[in-house]
Structures are given as structure tokens and as C-alpha cells.
C-alpha positions in Angstrom: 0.0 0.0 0.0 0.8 3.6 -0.5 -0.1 6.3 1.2 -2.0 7.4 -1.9 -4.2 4.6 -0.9 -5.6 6.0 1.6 -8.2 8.5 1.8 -10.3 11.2 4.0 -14.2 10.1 3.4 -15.9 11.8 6.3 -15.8 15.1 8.2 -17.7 16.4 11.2 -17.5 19.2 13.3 -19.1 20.9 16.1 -20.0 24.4 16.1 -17.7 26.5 17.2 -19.3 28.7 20.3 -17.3 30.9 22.2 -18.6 29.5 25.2 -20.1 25.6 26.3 -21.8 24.1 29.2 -20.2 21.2 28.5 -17.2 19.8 30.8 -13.6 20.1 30.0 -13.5 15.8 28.0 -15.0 17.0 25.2 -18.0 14.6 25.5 -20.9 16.7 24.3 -19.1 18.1 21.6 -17.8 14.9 20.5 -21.2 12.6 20.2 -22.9 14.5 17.9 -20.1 14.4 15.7 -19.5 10.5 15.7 -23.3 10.4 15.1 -22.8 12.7 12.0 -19.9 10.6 10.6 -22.1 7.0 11.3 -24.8 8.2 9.5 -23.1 10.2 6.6 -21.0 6.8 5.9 -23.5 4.3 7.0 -21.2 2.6 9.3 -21.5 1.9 12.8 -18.4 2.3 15.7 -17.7 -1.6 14.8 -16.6 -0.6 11.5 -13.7 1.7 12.7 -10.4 -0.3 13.2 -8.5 2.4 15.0 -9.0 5.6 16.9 -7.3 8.5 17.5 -7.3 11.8 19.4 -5.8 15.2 20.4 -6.4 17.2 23.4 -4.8 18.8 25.9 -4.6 18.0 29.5 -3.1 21.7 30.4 -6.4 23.6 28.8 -8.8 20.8 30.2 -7.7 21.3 34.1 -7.6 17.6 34.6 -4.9 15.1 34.2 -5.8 12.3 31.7 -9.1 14.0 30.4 -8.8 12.1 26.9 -9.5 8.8 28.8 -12.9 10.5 30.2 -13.4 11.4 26.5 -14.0 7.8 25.3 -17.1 8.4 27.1 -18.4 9.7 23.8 -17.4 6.6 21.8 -18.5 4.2 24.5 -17.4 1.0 26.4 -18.8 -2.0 24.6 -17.4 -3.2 21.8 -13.4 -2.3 22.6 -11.2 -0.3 20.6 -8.0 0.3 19.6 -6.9 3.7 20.5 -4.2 6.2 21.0 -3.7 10.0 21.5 -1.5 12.7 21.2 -1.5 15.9 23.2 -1.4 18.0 20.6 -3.5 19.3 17.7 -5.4 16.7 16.1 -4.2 17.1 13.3 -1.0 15.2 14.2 -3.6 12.2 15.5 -4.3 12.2 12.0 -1.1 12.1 10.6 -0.1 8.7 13.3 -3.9 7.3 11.8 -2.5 7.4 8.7 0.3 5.8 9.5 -1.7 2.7 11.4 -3.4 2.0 8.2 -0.4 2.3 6.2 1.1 -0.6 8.2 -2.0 -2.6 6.8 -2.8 -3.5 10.2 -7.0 -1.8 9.8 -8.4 -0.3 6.7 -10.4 2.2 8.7 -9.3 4.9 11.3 -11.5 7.6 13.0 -9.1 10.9 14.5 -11.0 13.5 16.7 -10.3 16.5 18.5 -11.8 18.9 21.3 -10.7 21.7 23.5 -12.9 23.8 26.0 -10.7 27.1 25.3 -13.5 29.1 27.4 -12.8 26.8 30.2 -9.3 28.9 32.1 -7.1 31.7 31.4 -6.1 30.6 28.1 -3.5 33.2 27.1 -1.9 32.2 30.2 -2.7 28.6 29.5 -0.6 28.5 26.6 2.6 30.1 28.2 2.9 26.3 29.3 4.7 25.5 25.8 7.4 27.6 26.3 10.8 26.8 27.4 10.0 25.9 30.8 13.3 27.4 32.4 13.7 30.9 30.5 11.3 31.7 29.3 7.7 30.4 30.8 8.5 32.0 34.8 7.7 35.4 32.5 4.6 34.4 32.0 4.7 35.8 28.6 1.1 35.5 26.8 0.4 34.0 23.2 -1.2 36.9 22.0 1.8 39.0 23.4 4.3 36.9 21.3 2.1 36.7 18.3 1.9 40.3 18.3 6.5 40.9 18.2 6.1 38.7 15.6 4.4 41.0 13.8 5.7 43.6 14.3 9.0 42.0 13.4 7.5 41.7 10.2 5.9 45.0 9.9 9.6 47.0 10.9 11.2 44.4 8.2 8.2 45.7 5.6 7.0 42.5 5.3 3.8 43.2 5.5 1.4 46.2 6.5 -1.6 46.2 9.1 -3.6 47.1 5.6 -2.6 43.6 4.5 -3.3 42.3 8.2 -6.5 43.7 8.0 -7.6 42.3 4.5 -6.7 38.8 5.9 -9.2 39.4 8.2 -12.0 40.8 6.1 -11.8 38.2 3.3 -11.7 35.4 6.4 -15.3 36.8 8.1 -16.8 37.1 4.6 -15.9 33.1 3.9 -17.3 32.3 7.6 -21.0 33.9 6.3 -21.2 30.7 4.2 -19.6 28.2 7.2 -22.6 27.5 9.4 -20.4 26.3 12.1 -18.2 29.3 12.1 -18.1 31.6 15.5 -18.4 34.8 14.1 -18.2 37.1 11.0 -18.3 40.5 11.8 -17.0 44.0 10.2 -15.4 43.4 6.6 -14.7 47.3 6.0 -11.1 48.1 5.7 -11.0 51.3 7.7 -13.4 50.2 9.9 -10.8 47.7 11.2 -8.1 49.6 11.3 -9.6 52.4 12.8 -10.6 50.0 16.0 -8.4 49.7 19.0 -5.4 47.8 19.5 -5.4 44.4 21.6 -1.5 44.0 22.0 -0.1 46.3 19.2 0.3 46.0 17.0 -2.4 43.4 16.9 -6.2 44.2 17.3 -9.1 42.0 18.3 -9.6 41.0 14.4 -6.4 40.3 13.9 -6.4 36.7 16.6 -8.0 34.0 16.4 -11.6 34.1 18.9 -11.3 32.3 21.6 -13.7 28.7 20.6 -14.6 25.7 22.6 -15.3 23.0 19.9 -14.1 19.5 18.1 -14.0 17.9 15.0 -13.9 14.2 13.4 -12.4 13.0 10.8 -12.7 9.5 9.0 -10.0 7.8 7.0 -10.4 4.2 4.9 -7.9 2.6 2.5 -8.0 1.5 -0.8 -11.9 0.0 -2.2 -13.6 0.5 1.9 -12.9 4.1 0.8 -14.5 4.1 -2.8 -17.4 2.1 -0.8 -17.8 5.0 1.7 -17.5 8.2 -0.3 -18.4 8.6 -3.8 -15.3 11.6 -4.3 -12.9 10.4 -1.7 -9.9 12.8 -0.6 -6.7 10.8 -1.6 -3.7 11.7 0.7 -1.2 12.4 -2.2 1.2 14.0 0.7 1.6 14.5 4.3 4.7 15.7 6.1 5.4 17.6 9.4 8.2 19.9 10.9 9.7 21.9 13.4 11.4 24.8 13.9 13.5 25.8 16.8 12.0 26.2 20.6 14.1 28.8 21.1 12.4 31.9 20.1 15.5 34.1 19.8 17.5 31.3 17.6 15.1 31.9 14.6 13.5 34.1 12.8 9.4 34.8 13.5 9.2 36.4 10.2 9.5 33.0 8.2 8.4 29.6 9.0 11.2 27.7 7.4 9.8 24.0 8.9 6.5 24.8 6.9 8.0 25.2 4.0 10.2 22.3 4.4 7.0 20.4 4.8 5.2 21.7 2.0 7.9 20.7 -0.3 7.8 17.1 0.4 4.1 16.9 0.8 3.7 18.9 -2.7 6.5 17.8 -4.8 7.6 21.4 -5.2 4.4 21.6 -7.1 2.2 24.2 -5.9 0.6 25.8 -9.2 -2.5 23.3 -9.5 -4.0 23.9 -5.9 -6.8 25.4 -6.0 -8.0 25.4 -2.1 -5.4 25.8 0.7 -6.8 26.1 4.2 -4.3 27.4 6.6 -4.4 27.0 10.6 -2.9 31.2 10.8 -4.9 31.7 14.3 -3.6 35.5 13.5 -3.5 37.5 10.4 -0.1 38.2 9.8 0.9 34.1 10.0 -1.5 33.7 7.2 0.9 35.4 5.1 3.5 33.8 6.3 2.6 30.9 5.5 1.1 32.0 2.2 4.8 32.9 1.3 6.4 29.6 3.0 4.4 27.2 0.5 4.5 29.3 -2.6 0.6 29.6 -2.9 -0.4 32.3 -5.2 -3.1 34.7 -5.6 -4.6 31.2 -8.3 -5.5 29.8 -4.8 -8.6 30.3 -2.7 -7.7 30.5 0.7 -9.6 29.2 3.9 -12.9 29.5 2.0 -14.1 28.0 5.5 -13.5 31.4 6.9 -10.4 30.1 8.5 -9.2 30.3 12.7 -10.3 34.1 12.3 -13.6 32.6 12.6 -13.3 30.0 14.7 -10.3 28.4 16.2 -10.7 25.7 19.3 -7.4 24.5 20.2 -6.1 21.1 19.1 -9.1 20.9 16.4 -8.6 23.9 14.4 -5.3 21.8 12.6 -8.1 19.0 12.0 -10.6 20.7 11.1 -8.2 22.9 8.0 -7.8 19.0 6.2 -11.5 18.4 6.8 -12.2 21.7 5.2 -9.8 20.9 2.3 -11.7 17.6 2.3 -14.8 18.6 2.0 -14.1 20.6 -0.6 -12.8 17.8 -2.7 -16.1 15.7 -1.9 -18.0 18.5 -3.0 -16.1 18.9 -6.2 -14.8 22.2 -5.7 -11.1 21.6 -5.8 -9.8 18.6 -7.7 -6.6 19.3 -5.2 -6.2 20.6 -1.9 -3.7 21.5 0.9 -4.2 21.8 4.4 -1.9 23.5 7.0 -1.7 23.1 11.0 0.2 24.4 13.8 1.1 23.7 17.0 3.2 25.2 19.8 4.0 29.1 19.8 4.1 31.7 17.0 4.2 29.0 14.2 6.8 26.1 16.0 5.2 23.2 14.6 4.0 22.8 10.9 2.1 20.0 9.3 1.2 19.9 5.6 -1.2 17.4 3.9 -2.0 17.6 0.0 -5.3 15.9 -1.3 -7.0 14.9 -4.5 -10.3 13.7 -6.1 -9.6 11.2 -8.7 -12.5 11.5 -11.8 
């Protein structure tokens, strides 16, 4: 088998809120999901050979909180299943592997975070380096925001191209029915509104967003049986960049584009959806300029993190997205990008294609 045997042929996910009654496992986000996914494929939880998740113990409060989450999959008949505390999107990337192996044809990889639940700026101060840097406390938004400016002092970019991100990202969301939020498109409108952490204002980060999403991947002729346009993983690679956030520099992201090349081939030309995971505007062009897309490529037609971004499912739910729009027959190829770990640390890349 190669891994251009296997394919994406379902995609779920809950809407994003800003705010749940839900408790920190994910459970009540997670069911109706799985439900979506039985029903859209016509299987039941028997037919999925392996199982795999992303979550966070640090944002949930609770140690082991992924365990309480296989509340939503249920006791009886056992699974095979495994985690990483991470986004999702890298439980995606080790499903893929598993069937690759040839061990199960079918794998289901989920996601959830309760972002509302704690202080989560603070929260996320947990990834940095534990001896240097974390005891400052420094907040993500607070780093997010010298990385832009970085770029802006460098004339990388400009806050008018910051603020277009974000006005082409809301007017996607209007057609996402599970986005959070759309909101003010005008250009001077935005940047006439107050800073958050300058040079970044409230439009340019990612809302906070308790939610989760599902994703289903089959092999070979189980996934022509379940999907009639299946996603075929033609590429998937991940790097990473330094920890250290004075040994590199926050204006590129040279482990994305590392991971671009070998997940594309080099060959960037034909793609005509990319959804990035930029939770602010001024990554998104990072990352635009670290693959190589051009202007030929719609970007997050989904509307994006600036819509809608709960931790360790906003990386899954950018290949969903890219999916979906190859079951739909919008795009005949698609990339998909996620992050993890401060100001773009972690990159993952995953190319797909409909075959006619």
C-alpha cells in the first residue's frame, strides 16, 4: 500500500461557540459528531479499526481527560486507540500511519478543546521553554503580536494587509454555518478599532472557541465504498522549527515550508483550495509565502481560525475543510496546514485529490 491509498471520506465538526456548558472531555461536543460521521458513511463504531485523538490536559484542568473522553465513543465493543497531546491534526497524521502498516483499513481521529474553560492566554505560556522563558509568564497573543511587528519594521507586511486577511476570512465564515463569528469586513473600519496588544487588534487573533471535530479515513476500495469523491492523501509531512524563540526568525516559517515541499513535490501551481491553521492575520501570510501559494489559490474558504479556532481541532478541522471541498467537487486538489506550539513552531502539511 501507498499512502495514496488512503483517503479522507468523512468530516464532522461541532459548532464552534465561544462558550459551552459542557465539561472540560469533550463529550458533548464529540457525540454529535461521531453520530454525523455513522450516518453520513452508513457505518457503525464496529466498522472503525483504529482511533485517534488530540487534546490537551493543560487547557482541560484535569490530568488524563482524553480517557474521560471515550465516554463519547462508549465502552462496549473495545477499541484500539491512542492520543497525542497535541493538535489533532498530528492524531491524523499517526492514523494514517496505522493504516499504512496494513494493520486496519479504517481509522476515526477527533479533536476537542474547551478554550473558554481557564485563562487561556496564560494557559498557553505552558509551551514555552520551561526554564527561560515560561516564569515570565509571557502571553500567546503578546508573542504573536512581536512577531508582527518584526515583520511589519522588516516591511514584510502592513496592518492594511493584516487587515484584509481578516475581512476576506469573516466574509468566507458567512457561508460556514459552524463558524463563530463574521463580523465587520470594511477596511478602515478595522483599522480604525483599537489595538489588543499592538500591533495586533481584536480582528487580527483567532476568537477564543470551545469545539471539536472528526475526521474519517479508509484505504483503498472500503474508501471508494464509503465516499463517492474520496480525498486521496497524495502527501503529508510535518516539521519543526526551533524552541528557542530568539534562535530563529518569526518572520518565516522555514519547517513549513520544508514540509510543503515534500508533501507537494515542489508543485504548488494546481491547488486550488489551501486552508491554513494562521490563528492571527499576519501568519496567514507567512505561510502563504512559505508554501509558494499564489493569488490562483482560494484561501480558507471555510473562513479560516479568524472565525473559529478551538485548540487542538482547528489543525483538523483545516484537512476536513480541504476535504470537503474535494467531496464537493470544488477543488480537484487541496492543501491543508496546522500548527502547534507558539508563533508557528510546529508545521504540518497534507495535500489531497479527487480522482474522476
Amino acid at each position: 500500500m501507498t499512502s495514496a491509498d488512503i483517503a479522507v471520506v468523512g468530516f464532522a465538526q461541532a459548532p464552534h461557540v465561544r462558550e459551552t456548558n459542557g465539561t472540560t472531555n469533550g463529550v458533548e461536543m464529540l457525540v454529535p459528531c461521531f453520530q454525523q460521521l455513522y450516518s453520513d458513511l452508513g457505518i457503525t463504531k464496529s466498522d472503525i479499526g483504529f482511533w485517534c485523538s488530540g487534546s490537551s490536559d493543560y487547557l482541560a484542568g484535569r490530568a488524563f481527560s482524553f480517557i474521560s473522553a471515550i465516554d463519547s465513543i462508549g465502552a462496549v465493543p473495545p477499541i484500539n486507540e491512542s492520543h497525542v497531546e497535541m493538535d489533532a491534526a498530528w492524531a491524523f497524521y499517526e492514523a494514517w500511519i496505522k493504516i499504512l502498516t496494513g494493520e486496519v483499513e479504517t481509522a476515526l481521529v477527533y479533536g476537542f478543546g474547551k478554550s473558554s474553560a481557564g485563562h487561556l492566554r496564560k494557559i498557553l505560556s505552558m509551551q514555552l521553554d520551561p526554564y527561560l522563558v515560561t516564569p515570565l509568564w509571557p502571553d500567546s497573543v503578546s508573542i504573536a503580536g512581536l512577531q508582527a511587528r518584526l515583520g511589519l519594521d522588516a516591511g514584510k507586511w502592513t496592518q492594511e494587509d493584516m487587515a484584509e486577511v481578516a475581512a476576506r476570512s469573516r466574509r468566507h465564515a458567512l457561508s460556514n454555518p459552524k463558524a463563530q463569528l463574521a463580523g465587520e469586513v470594511d477596511i478602515e473600519a478595522l483599522l480604525a478599532s483599537p489595538f489588543l496588544a499592538d500591533p495586533l487588534r481584536a480582528h487580527d487573533c483567532a476568537p477564543i472557541t470551545d469545539g471539536a471535530a472528526a475526521i474519517v479515513l479508509a484505504s483503498g476500495n472500503r474508501a471508494r465504498d464509503l465516499c463517492e469523491r474520496p480525498a486521496w492523501i497524495t502527501g503529508l509531512e510535518h516539521r519543526i522549527d526551533s524552541p528557542n524563540l530568539g534562535a530563529r526568525d518569526l518572520t518565516t516559517s522555514p519547517s513549513t515550508t520544508s514540509a510543503a515541499k515534500a508533501a507537494t513535490g515542489g508543485e504548488v501551481g494546481n491547488i486550488d483550495v489551501a486552508e491554513l491553521h494562521a490563528p492571527f492575520t499576519h501568519q496567514e501570510l507567512i505561510l502563504k509565502e512559505a508554501i509558494g501559494l499564489t493569488d490562483a489559490t482560494t484561501i480558507n474558504p471555510s473562513g479560516g481560525p479568524l472565525s473559529g479556532n478551538p485548540l487542538f481541532a482547528g489543525g483538523l478541522e483545516r484537512i476536513g475543510h480541504a476535504a470537503k471541498a474535494i467531496f464537493d467537487g470544488q477543488a480537484n486538489r487541496a492543501l491543508a496546514h496546522a500548527t502547534s506550539g507558539p508563533v508557528l513552531q510546529q508545521n504540518l502539511v497534507a495535500v489531497l485529490e479527487g480522482r474522476n
